[in-house]
Each structure stands twice: as structure tokens, then as C-alpha cells.
DRENKEKE-932624 format. One record per residue (C-alpha): x negated, y, z; residue number from 0. Coordinates in steps of 0.05 Angstrom, whole numbers, plus 5000, padded with zeros to 4 digits. Example, Ala and Ser with C-alpha at 12.3 -4.5 7.8 and 13.67 -1.06 7.14 Angstrom:
<rs>
+------+------+------+-----+
:    x :    y :    z : num :
+------+------+------+-----+
: 4754 : 4910 : 5156 :   0 :
: 4727 : 4979 : 5143 :   1 :
+------+------+------+-----+
</rs>
This chain:
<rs>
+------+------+------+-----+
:    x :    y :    z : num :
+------+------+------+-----+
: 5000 : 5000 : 5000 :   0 :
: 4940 : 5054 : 4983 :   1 :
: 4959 : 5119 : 4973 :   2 :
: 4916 : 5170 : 4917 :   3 :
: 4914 : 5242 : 4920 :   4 :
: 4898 : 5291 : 4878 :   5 :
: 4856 : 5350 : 4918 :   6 :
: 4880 : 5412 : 4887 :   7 :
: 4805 : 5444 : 4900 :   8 :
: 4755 : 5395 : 4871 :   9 :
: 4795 : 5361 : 4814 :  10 :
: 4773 : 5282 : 4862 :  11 :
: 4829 : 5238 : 4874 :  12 :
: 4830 : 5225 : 4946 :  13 :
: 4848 : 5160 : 4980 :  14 :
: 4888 : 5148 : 5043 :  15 :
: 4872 : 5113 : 5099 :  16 :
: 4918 : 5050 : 5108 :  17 :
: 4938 : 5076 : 5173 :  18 :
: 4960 : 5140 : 5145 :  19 :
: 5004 : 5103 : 5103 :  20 :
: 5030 : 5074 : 5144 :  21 :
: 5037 : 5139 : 5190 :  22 :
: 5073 : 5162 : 5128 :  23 :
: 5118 : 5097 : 5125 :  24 :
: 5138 : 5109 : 5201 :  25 :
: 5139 : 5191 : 5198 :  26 :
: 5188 : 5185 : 5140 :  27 :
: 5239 : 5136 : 5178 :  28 :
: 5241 : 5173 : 5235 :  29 :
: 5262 : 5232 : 5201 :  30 :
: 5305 : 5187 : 5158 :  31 :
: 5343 : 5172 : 5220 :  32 :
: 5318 : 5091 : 5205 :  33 :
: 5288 : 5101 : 5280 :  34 :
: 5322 : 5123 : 5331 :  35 :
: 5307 : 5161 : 5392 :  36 :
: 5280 : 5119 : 5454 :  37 :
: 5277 : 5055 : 5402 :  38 :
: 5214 : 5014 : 5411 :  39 :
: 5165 : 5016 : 5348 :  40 :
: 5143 : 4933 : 5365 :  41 :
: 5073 : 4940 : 5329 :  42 :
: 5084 : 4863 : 5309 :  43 :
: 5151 : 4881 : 5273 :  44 :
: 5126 : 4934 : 5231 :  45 :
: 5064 : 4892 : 5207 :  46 :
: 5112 : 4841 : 5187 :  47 :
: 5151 : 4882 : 5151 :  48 :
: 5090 : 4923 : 5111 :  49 :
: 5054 : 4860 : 5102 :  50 :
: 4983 : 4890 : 5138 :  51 :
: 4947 : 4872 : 5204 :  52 :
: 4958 : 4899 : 5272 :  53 :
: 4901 : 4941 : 5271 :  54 :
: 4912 : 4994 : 5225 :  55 :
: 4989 : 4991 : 5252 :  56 :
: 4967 : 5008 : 5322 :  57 :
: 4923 : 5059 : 5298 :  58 :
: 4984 : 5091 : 5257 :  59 :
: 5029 : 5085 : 5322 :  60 :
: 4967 : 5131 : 5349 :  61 :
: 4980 : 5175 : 5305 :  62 :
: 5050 : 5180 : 5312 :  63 :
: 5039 : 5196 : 5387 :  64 :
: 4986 : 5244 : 5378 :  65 :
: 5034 : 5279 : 5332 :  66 :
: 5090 : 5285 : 5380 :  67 :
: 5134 : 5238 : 5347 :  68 :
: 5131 : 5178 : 5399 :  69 :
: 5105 : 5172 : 5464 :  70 :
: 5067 : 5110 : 5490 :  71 :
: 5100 : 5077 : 5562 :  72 :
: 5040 : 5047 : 5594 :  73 :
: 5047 : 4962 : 5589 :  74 :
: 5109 : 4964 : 5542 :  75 :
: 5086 : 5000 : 5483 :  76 :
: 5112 : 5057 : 5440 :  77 :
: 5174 : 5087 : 5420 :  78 :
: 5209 : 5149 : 5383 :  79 :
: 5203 : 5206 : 5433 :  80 :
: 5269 : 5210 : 5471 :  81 :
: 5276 : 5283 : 5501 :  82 :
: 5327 : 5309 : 5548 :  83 :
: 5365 : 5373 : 5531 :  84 :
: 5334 : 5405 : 5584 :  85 :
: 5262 : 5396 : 5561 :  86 :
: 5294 : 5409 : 5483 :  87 :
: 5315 : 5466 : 5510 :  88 :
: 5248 : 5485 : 5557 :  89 :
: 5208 : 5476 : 5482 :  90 :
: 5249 : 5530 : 5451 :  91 :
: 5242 : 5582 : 5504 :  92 :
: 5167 : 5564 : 5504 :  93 :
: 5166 : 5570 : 5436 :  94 :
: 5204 : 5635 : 5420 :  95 :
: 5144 : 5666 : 5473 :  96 :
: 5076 : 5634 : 5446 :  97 :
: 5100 : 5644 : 5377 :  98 :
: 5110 : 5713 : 5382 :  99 :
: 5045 : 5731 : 5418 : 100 :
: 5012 : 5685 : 5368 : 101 :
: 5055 : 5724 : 5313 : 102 :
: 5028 : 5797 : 5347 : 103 :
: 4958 : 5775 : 5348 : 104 :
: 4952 : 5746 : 5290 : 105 :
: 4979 : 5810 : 5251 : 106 :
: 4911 : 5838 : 5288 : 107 :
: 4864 : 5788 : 5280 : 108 :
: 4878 : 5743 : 5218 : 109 :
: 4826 : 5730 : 5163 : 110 :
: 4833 : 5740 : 5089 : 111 :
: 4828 : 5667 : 5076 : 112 :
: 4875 : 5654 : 5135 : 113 :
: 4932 : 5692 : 5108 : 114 :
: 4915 : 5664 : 5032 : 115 :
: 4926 : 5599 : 5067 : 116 :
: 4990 : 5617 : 5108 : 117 :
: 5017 : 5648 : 5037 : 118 :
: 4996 : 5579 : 5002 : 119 :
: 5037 : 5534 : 5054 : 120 :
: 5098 : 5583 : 5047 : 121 :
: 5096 : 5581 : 4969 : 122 :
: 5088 : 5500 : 4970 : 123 :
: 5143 : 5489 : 5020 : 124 :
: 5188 : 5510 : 4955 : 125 :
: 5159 : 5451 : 4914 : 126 :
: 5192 : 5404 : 4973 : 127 :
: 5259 : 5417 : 4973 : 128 :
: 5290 : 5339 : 4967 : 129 :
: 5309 : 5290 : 5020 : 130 :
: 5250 : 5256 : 5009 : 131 :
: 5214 : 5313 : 5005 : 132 :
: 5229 : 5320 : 5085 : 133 :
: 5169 : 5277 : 5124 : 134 :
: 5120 : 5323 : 5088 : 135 :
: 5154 : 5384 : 5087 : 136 :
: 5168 : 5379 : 5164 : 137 :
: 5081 : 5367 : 5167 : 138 :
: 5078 : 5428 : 5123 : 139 :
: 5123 : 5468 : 5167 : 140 :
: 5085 : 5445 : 5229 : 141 :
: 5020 : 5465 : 5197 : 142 :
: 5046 : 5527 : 5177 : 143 :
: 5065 : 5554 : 5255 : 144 :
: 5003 : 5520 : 5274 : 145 :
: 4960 : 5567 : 5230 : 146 :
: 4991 : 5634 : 5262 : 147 :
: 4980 : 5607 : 5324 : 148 :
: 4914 : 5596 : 5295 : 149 :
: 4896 : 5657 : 5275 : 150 :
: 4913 : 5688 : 5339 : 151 :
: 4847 : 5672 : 5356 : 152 :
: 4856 : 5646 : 5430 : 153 :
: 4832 : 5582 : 5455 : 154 :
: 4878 : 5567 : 5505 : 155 :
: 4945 : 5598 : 5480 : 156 :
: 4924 : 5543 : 5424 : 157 :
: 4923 : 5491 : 5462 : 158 :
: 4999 : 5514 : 5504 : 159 :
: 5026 : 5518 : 5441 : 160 :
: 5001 : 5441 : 5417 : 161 :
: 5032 : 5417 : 5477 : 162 :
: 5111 : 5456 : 5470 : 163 :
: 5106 : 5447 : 5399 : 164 :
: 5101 : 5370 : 5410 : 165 :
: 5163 : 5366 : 5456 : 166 :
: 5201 : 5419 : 5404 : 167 :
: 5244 : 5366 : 5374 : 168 :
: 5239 : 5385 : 5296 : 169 :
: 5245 : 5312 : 5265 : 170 :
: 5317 : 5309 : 5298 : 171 :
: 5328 : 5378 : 5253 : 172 :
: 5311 : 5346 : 5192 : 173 :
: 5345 : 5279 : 5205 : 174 :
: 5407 : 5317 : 5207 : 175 :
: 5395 : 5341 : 5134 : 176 :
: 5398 : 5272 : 5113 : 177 :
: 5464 : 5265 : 5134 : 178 :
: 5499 : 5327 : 5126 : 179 :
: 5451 : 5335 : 5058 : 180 :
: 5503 : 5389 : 5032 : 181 :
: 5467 : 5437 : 5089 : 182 :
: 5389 : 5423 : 5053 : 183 :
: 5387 : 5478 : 5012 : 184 :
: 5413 : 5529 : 5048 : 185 :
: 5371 : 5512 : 5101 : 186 :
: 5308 : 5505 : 5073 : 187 :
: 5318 : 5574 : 5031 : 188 :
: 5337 : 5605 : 5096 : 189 :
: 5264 : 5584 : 5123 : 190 :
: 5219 : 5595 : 5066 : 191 :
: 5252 : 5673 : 5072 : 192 :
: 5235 : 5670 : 5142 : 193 :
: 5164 : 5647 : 5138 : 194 :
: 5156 : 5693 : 5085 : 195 :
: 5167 : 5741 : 5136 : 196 :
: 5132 : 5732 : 5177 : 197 :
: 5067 : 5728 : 5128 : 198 :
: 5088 : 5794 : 5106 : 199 :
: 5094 : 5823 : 5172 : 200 :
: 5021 : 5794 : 5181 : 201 :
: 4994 : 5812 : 5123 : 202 :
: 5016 : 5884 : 5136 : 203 :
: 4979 : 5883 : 5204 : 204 :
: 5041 : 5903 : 5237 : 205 :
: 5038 : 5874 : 5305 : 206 :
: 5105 : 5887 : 5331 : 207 :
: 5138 : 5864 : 5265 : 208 :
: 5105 : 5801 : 5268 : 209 :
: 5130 : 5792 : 5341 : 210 :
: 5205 : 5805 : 5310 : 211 :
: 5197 : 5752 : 5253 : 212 :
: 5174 : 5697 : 5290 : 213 :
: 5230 : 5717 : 5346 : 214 :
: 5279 : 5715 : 5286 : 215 :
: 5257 : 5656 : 5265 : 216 :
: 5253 : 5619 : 5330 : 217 :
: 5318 : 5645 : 5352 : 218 :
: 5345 : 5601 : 5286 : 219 :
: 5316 : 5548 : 5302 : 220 :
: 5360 : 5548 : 5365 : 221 :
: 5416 : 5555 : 5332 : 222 :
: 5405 : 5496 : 5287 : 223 :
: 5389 : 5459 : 5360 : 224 :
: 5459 : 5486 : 5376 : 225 :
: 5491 : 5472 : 5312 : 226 :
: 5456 : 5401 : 5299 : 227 :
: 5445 : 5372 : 5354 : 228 :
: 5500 : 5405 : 5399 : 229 :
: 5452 : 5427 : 5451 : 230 :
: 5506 : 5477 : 5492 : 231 :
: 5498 : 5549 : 5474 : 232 :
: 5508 : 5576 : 5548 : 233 :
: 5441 : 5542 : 5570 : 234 :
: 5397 : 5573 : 5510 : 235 :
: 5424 : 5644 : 5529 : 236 :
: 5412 : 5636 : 5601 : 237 :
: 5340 : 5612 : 5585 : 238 :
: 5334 : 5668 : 5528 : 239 :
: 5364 : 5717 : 5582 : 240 :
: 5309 : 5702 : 5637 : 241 :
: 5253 : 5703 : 5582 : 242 :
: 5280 : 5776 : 5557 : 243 :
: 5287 : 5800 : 5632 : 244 :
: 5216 : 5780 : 5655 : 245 :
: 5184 : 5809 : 5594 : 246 :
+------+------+------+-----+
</rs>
């Protein structure tokens, strides 16, 4: 099950790791809704099934828990991260104030090749716009806020940010695409206009503008956690509320 890849830059065809194909295999049925949250990924099972050894399969289900997707339960194994709607809800807040500091300094501190990059990863999000397009645009997207966060230049609101980001339950987003499929479109249009923005408001060097994108942005997320997953409304805008007041 090898992979190729063309690298844009040099013109050589890359080749994937078997256990990033298999990360691929597993990334795409969780979004796919195939997996579903608190089910156990038996690392037996899925060899079976893809016809390769344990090895690489363990390493992919490393992967898959280094990427926030599963969590490992010490002598049982790993499953597909099961959150509560408090902590959903604790990763939103979280996010709507890292992201926005990151968004600030970033619009300060940001390279030339940084924001060529952040434009690049806005611009190819439009070439993914199927449902099968979804496990890599939702790595795109998550690359995308990682790189503002990124160019923020601090160490440690970096590594905050990894930590929210990987209880922020995004894959549950796009499994909802998949089946409500009608709301796809619309929904990732409405995103590439709002990263967009928030490039621009970077690329102007407009710190406060940048804050109010990525607050934008984030606040719509939390309505799709609302709207999707039926997270209740009341406890977002009593978290929102206490984040507003104290800042």
C-alpha cells in the first residue's frame, strides 16, 4: 500500500512511509465517521484488515496519538479520543485566547517566507474541497493555525497551544460534513474567507486586526461545535463571558 508524491519544489517523487499510510488509512476513517469516539483501534484488527505487520501499525497508532486523534489507556491500548463537553468546551475558550495573541504577534513578527507559506496553505485548501478531500484538508487546516501560532515567535505559547489544539475536537467537525454533505461547501468557503483574513490582517502588520480575525474565526468554530455537535450554547457564552471579563 505505498504511497508516491510529487514534491512541488524539487520536481522528486516522494515515498511514504508505510506507517504514514497507514496513519492516512486510520486519519481518514475517523473523520469518515468509520471510527467512533472511545472505540478501541485493536492493532491486530487493523493489520488484518490492511494486510501488513504489527509494527508499522503500532507505529501509525503513534501517530494518531501524537496527533491528537486517539489517546493510548495504559495496558489496554488505544482508542479514538473521547472528550467530554466540558473539556470540548475548555479547548475552545483556550483556543479563541492563544489564537488571538498568536494572531497579534504574529502581525508583528512574521517573516516574508512565513506569510508566503501561510498564503500557500490558504490558496491549496481550495484545491480540497471533496469529502475525500477531508483527512487532508483537516491536516492542512491544522497546519495552517499551527504556523500563526508559529510565527508568533514564543516558545512556550507554542507549546500551550499544541496541547488545546489537541483536545479541540476538529475531526468530529468534519465527520459531520460527511453526513450532512449538503453543508461542505458552504462551510469550507466560509473558512478559506476567514483564513484569508486573517493572512491579510497579518500581512498588513495590523496587530489588533489580526486579534479580531482569529476571534472571528474561533468564535465560528463554536458555533459549528454548537450547531454540529449540539454542545449547549449557554455554557460557551458563560466561558466566552469570563474570558472577555478578565481580559
Amino acid at each position: 500500500m505505498k504511497n508516491f508524491e510529487t514534491n512541488d519544489d524539487t520536481g522528486f517523487i516522494e515515498r511514504k512511509s508505510l506507517k504514514e499510510d497507514i496513519f492516512d488509512v486510520l486519519h481518514k476513517r475517523i473523520i469518515a465517521g468509520k471510527y467512533s469516539p472511545g472505540e478501541w483501534l485493536r492493532q491486530e484488527e487493523i493489520s488484518s484488515q490492511l494486510g501488513v505487520s504489527q509494527t508499522p501499525v503500532r507505529e501509525a497508532l503513534d501517530l494518531l496519538v501524537s496527533s491528537g486523534l486517539a489517546e493510548r489507556i495504559p495496558y489496554r491500548g488505544v482508542r479514538v479520543l473521547q472528550l467530554t463537553t466540558e473539556e470540548i468546551i475548555e479547548s475552545y475558550v483556550m483556543r479563541l485566547l492563544l489564537e488571538s495573541t498568536a494572531g497579534s504577534a504574529a502581525a508583528r513578527l512574521r517573516t516574508p517566507e512565513q506569510l508566503s507559506s501561510m498564503y500557500e496553505m490558504v490558496y491549496k485548501t481550495q484545491e480540497l474541497m471533496s469529502l475525500s478531500d477531508m483527512s487532508a484538508q483537516m491536516q492542512l487546516n491544522r497546519e495552517f493555525h499551527h504556523s500563526i501560532v508559529l510565527a508568533g515567535n514564543n516558545s512556550l505559547l507554542l507549546k500551550l497551544y499544541e496541547i488545546v489544539s489537541h483536545q479541540f475536537p476538529d475531526w468530529m467537525l468534519y465527520e459531520y460534513m460527511f453526513r450532512f454533505p449538503d453543508l461542505l461547501q458552504p462551510s469550507l468557503t466560509n473558512e478559506f474567507n476567514e483564513h484569508k483574513a486573517i493572512v491579510d490582517a497579518i500581512a498588513s502588520q495590523n496587530p489588533d486586526d489580526a486579534a479580531k480575525s482569529v476571534v472571528a474565526h474561533i468564535k465560528n468554530l463554536g458555533s459549528e461545535l454548537i450547531n454540529f455537535l449540539g454542545i449547549p450554547e449557554s455554557q460557551i457564552k458563560e466561558k466566552e463571558e469570563h474570558l472577555l471579563t478578565r481580559n
